[in-house]
C-alpha positions as CSV (number, residue, x, y, z in Angstrom):
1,X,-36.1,-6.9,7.1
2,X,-33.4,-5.5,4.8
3,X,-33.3,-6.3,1.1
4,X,-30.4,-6.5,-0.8
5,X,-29.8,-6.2,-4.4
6,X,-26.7,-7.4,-5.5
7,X,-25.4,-8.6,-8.6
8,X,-22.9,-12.2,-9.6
9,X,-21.3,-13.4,-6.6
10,X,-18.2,-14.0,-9.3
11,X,-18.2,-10.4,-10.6
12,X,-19.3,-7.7,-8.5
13,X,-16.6,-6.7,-6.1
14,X,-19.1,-3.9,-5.0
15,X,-22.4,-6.4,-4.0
16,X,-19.6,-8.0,-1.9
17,X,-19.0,-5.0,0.3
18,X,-22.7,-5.0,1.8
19,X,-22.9,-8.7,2.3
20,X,-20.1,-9.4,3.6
21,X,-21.1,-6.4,5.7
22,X,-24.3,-7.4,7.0
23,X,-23.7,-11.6,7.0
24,X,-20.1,-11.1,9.2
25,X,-22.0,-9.2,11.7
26,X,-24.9,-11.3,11.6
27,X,-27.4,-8.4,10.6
28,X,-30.6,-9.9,9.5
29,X,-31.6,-9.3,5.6
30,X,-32.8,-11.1,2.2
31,X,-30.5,-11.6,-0.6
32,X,-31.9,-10.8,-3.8
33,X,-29.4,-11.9,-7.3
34,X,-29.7,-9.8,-10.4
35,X,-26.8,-11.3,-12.6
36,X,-25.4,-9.0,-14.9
37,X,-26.3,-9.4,-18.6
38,X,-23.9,-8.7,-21.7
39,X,-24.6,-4.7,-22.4
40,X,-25.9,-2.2,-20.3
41,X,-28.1,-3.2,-17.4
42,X,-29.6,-0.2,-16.8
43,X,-33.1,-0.8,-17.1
44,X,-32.8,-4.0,-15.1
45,X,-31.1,-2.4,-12.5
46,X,-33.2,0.6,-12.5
47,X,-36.4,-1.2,-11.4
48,X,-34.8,-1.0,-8.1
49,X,-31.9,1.1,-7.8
50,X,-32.1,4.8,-8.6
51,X,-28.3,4.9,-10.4
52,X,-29.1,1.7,-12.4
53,X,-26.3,0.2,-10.0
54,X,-25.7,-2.4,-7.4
55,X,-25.4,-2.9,-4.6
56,X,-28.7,-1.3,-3.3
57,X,-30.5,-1.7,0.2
58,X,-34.4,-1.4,0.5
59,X,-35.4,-1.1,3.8
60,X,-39.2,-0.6,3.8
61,X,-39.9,2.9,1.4
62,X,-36.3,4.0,1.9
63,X,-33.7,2.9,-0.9
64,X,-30.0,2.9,-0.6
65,X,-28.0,2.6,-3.3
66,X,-24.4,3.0,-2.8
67,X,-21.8,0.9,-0.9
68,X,-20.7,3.2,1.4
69,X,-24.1,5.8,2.0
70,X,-25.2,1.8,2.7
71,X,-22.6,1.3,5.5
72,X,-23.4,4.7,7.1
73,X,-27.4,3.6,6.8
74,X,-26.7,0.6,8.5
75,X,-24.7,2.4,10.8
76,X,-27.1,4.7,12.2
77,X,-29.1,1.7,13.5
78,X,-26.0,-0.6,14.3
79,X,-22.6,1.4,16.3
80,X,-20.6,-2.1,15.7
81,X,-20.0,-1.2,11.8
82,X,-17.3,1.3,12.5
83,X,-15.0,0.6,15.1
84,X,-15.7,2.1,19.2
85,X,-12.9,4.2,19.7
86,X,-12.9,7.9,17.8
87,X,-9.3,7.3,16.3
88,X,-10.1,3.8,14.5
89,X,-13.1,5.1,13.8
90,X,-11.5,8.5,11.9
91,X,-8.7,6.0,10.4
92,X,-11.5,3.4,9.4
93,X,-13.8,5.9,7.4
94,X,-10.5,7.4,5.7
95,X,-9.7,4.0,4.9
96,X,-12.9,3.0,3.1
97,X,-13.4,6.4,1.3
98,X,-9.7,5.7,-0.3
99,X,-10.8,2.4,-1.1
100,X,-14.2,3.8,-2.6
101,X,-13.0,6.2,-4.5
102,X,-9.6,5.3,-5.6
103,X,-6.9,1.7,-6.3
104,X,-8.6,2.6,-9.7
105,X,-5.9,0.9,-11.4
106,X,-6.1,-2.4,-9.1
107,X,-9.5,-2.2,-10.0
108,X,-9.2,-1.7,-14.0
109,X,-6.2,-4.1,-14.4
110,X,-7.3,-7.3,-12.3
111,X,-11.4,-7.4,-12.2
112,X,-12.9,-9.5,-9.5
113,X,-13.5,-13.1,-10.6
114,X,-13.8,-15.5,-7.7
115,X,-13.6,-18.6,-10.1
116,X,-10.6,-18.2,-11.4
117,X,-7.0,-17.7,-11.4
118,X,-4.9,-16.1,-13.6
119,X,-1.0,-15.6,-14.1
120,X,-0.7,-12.1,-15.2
121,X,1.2,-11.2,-18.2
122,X,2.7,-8.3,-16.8
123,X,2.2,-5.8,-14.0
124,X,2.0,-2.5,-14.9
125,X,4.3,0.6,-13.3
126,X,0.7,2.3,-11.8
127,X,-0.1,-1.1,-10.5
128,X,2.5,-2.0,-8.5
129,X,2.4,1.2,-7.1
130,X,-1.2,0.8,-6.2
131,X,0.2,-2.3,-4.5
132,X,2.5,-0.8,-2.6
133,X,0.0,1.7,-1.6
134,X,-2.3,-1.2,-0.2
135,X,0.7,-3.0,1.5
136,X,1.6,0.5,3.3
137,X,-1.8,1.1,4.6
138,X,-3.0,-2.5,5.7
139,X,0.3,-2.2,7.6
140,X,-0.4,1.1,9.0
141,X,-4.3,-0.4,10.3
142,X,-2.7,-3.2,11.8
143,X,0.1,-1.7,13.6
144,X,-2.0,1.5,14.4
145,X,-4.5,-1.0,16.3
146,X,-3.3,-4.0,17.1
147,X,-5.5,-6.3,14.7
148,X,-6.2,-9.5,13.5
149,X,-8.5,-6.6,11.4
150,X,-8.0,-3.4,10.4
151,X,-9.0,-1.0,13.0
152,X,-8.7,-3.6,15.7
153,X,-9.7,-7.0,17.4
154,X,-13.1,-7.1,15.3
155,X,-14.3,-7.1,12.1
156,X,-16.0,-3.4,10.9
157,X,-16.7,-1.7,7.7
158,X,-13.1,-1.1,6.4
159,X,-12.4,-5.0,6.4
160,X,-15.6,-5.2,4.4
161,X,-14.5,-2.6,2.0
162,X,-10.9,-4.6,1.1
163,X,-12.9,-7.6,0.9
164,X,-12.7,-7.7,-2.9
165,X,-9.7,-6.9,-3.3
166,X,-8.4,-10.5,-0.9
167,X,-10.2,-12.1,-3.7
168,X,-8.3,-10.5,-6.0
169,X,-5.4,-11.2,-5.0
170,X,-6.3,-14.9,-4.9
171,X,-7.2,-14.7,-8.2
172,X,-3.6,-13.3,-9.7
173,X,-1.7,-14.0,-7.0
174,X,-0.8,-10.4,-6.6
175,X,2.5,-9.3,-4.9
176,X,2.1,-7.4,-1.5
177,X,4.0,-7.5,1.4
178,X,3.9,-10.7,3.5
179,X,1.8,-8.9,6.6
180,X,-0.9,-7.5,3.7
181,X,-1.3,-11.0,2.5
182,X,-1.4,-12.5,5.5
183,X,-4.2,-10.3,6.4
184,X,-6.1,-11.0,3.0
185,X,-6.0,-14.9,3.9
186,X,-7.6,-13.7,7.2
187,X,-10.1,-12.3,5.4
188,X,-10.8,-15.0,2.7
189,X,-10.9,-17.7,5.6
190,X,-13.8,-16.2,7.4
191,X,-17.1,-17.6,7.4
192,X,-18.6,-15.2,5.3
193,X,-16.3,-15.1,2.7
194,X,-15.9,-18.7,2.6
195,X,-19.9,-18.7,1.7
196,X,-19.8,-16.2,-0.9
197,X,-16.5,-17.8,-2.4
198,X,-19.0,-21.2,-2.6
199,X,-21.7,-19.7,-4.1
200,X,-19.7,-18.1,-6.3
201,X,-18.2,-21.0,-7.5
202,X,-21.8,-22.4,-8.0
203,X,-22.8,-20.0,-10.4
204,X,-23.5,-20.9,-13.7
205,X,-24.2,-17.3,-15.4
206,X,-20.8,-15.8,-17.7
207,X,-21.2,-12.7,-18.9
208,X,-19.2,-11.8,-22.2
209,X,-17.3,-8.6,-21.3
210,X,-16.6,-9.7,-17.3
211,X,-14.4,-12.6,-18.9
212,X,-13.1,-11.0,-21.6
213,X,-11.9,-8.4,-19.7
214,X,-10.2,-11.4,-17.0
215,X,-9.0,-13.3,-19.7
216,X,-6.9,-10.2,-21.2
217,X,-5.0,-9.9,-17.9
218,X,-3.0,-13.1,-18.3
219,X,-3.0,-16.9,-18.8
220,X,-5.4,-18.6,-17.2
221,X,-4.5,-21.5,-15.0
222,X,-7.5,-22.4,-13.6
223,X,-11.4,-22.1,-13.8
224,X,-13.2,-23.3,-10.6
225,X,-16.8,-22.6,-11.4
226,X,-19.2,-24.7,-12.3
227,X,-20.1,-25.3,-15.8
């Protein structure tokens, strides 16, 4: 069986990518939590993951340990990550490396905290932009193939990939268009986001500099978690 290394259910917008992933498609594997600690976690993380990063699949003596070389792993073995036709599937992968490698702003400026939710003081210029960016290409997945997800009627890799960012914009009730937030409310009410979101919530572990660095975005209204 798979094992996967992930990090706080609160914090790490990347664990969510893999688990979501895996648990929405019903992909067997064992979920193992390695909360962050204040400072570097590279040793900790290293006893498992090559980068001294999550998230990171084991599957027997072969390690995995990015998000998307993860998704192409599991693909190999399981056709129903990426979507069937060549087109979604082309749009799909574009999609995800966008996500992967850029919204770096999105990213920098509202950190994923599942907890809580914050009213931010201001949004900047490069966010809003960002923003618009994700409206425009939520849109253009929808539209291009008919939905409720991205690339289609089911769920595949690129919804897992803007899973985080539904969360985020729970948390700071970010402004995109009303089709993109629609679609991160579809998201956030599945089944396997609803049981990260409540084990998330569960989670007693803070780490200094994750809620600094949500505290400095705004006021915050709310705090969900348990204490």
């Amino acid at each position: 069986m798979y094992q996967l290394y992930i990090a706080n259910k609160n914090y790490s917008s990347w664990s969510l990518r893999p688990w979501v992933l895996l648990s929405q498609l019903g992909i067997s594997f064992e979920e193992h939590i390695v909360p962050f600690n204040t400072g570097s976690n590279w040793e900790q993380f290293r006893s498992f993951s090559p980068s001294g990063k999550v998230p990171c699949l084991v599957d027997d003596e072969t390690v995995i340990w990015d998000s998307l070389a993860i998704t192409e792993y599991l693909a190999e073995s399981y056709p129903e990550v990426w979507p069937d036709s060549r087109e979604a599937r082309a749009w799909a992968r574009c999609a995800s490396a966008e996500m992967h490698s850029g919204f770096n702003v999105l990213r920098n400026s509202c950190p994923m905290s599942v907890g809580v939710r914050v009213r931010p003081h201001q949004l900047s210029e490069p966010l809003i932009t960002e923003l618009a960016r994700l409206s425009e290409l939520w849109e253009q997945g929808l539209n291009l193939f008919g939905g409720p997800f991205l690339a289609g009627k089911k769920f595949t890799a690129v919804d897992a990939f803007f899973a985080p960012v539904a969360f985020r914009i729970q948390s700071y009730d970010l402004p995109v268009s009303s089709v993109a937030k629609a679609y991160a409310e579809r998201l956030l009410n599945l089944q396997s986001m609803m049981e990260w979101e409540e084990e998330a919530l569960k989670e007693v572990w803070r780490e200094e500099g994750h809620e600094q660095d949500t505290l400095a975005v705004g006021m915050l209204l709310s705090d969900l978690r348990a204490e």
